[in-house]
C-alpha positions in Angstrom: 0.0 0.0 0.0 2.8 2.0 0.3 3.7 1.5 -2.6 0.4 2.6 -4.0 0.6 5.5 -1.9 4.1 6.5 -3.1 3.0 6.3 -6.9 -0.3 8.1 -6.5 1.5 11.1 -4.5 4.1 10.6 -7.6 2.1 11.0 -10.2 -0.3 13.8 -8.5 3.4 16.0 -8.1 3.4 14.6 -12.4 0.3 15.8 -12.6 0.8 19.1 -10.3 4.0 20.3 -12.5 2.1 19.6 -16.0 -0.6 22.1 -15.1 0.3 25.5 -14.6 0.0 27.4 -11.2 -2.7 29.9 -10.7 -0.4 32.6 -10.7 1.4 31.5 -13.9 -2.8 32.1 -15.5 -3.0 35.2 -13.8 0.4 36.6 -14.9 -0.4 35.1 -18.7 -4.3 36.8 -18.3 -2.3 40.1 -17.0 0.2 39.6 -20.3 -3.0 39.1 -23.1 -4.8 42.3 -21.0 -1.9 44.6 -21.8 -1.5 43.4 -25.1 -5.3 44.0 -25.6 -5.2 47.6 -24.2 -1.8 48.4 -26.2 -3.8 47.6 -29.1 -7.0 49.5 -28.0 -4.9 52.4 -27.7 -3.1 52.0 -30.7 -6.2 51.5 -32.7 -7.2 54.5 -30.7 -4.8 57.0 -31.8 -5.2 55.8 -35.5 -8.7 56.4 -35.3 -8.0 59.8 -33.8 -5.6 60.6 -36.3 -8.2 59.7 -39.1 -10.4 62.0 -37.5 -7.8 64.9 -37.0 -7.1 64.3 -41.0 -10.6 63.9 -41.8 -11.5 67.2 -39.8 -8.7 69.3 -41.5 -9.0 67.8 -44.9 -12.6 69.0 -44.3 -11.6 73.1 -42.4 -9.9 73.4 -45.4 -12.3 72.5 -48.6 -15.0 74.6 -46.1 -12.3 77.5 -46.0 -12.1 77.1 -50.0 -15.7 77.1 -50.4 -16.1 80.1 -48.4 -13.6 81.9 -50.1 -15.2 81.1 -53.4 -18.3 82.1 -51.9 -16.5 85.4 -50.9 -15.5 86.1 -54.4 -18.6 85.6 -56.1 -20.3 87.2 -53.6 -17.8 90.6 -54.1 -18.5 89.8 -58.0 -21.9 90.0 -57.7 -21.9 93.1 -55.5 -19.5 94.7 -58.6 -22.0 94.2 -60.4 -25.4 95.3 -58.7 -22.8 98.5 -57.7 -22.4 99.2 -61.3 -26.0 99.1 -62.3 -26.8 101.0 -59.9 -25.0 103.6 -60.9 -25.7 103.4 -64.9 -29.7 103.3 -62.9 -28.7 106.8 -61.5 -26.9 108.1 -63.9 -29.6 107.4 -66.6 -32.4 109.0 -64.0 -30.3 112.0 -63.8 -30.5 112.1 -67.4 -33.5 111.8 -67.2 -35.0 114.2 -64.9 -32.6 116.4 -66.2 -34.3 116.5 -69.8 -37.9 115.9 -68.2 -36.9 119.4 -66.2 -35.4 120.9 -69.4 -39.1 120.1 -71.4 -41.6 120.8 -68.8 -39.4 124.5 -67.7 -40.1 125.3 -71.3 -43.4 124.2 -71.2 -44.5 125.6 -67.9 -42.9 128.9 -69.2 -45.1 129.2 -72.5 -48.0 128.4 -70.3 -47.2 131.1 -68.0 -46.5 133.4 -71.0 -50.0 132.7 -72.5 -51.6 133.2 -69.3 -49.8 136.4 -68.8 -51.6 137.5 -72.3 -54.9 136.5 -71.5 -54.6 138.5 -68.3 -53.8 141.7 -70.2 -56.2 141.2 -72.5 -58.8 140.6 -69.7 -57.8 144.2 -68.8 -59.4 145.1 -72.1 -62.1 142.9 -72.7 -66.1 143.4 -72.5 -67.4 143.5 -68.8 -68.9 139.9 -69.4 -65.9 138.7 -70.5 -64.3 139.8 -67.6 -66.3 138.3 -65.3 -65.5 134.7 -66.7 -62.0 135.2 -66.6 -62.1 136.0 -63.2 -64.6 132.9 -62.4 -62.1 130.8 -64.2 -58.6 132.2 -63.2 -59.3 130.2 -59.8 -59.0 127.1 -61.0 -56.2 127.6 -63.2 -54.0 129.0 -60.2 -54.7 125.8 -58.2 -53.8 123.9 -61.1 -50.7 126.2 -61.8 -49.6 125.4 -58.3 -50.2 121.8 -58.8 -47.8 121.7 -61.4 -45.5 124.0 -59.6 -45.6 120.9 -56.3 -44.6 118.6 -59.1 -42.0 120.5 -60.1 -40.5 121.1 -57.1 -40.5 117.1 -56.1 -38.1 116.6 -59.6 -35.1 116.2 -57.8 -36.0 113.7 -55.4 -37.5 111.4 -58.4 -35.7 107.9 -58.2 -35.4 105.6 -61.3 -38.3 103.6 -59.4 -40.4 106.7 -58.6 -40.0 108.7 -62.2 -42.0 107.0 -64.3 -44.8 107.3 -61.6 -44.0 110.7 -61.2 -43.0 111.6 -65.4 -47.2 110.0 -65.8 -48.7 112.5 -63.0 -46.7 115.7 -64.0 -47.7 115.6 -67.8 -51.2 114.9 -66.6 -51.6 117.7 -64.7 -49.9 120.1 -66.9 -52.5 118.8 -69.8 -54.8 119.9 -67.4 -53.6 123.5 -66.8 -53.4 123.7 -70.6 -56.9 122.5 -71.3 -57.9 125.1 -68.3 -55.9 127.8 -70.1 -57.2 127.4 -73.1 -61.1 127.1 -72.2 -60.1 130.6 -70.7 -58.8 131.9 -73.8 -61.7 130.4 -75.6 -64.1 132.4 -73.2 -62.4 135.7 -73.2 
């Protein structure tokens, strides 16, 4: 039995040095954990500089667009910048010629009106009389024109035409008006 004892306590020491000690795992388990993290925070920084690369590669197409975007924008503005002024200078023009013609015009209408008041002076009682009725209305009219006058110079290429429409209006009106007065007299 000794025997049997001897060779069972034999081959459990066999069988104890085959098999590795707990601490031999844990040390092995400690050795595959730090390999694992090493390669965590390798993969880790790679992925980090992707995203630095990716990030910069992506500043810089953003800066380029917006400098495009900059350029055409300044372009654009050029542009609109130079319209505007061939839009004022051709309103100038404009209103200068418009103020030119209707100067003229306002001045012959004055002129005849100035006649028809001298000849009033000489004409038949009756007559008279209706030129006075009418003169009224042809001095509001008169000073209608004159308001339109005056607003010339603050015309803009937008307002003018509105303006150009409502001038010659009413000074077709004042000349109708003078007219029926020299008719009458």
């Amino acid at each position: 039995m000794n025997r049997h004892l001897v060779a069972g306590i034999a081959s459990l020491a066999f069988l104890a040095s085959c098999t590795p000690s707990a601490a031999e795992q844990k040390a092995k388990a400690d050795q595959a954990q730090q390999v694992a993290n090493a390669k965590i925070e390798q993969a880790n920084n790679e992925a980090l500089q992707k995203g630095e690369a990716a990030q910069k590669e992506a500043d810089g197409k953003i800066a380029q667009a917006n400098a495009q975007t900059q350029e055409e924008a300044s372009k654009a503005q050029l542009e609109a910048n130079k319209s505007i002024r061939q839009a004022n200078d051709q309103t100038l023009k404009l209103r200068n010629d418009y103020q030119v013609e209707t100067s003229k015009s306002i001045n012959q209408i004055d002129n005849r009106l100035d006649g028809l008041k001298v000849k009033a002076l000489t004409s038949k009682p009756k007559a008279q009389a209706q030129f006075n009725s009418m003169m009224p209305k042809v001095v509001e009219q008169r000073s209608v024109v004159g308001q339109d006058l005056a607003s010339l110079p603050s015309q803009t290429a937008q307002s003018f035409n509105d303006y150009k429409v409502k001038t010659d209006k009413d000074m077709s009106d004042l000349r109708k008006s003078v007219e029926e007065v020299a008719v009458n007299l």
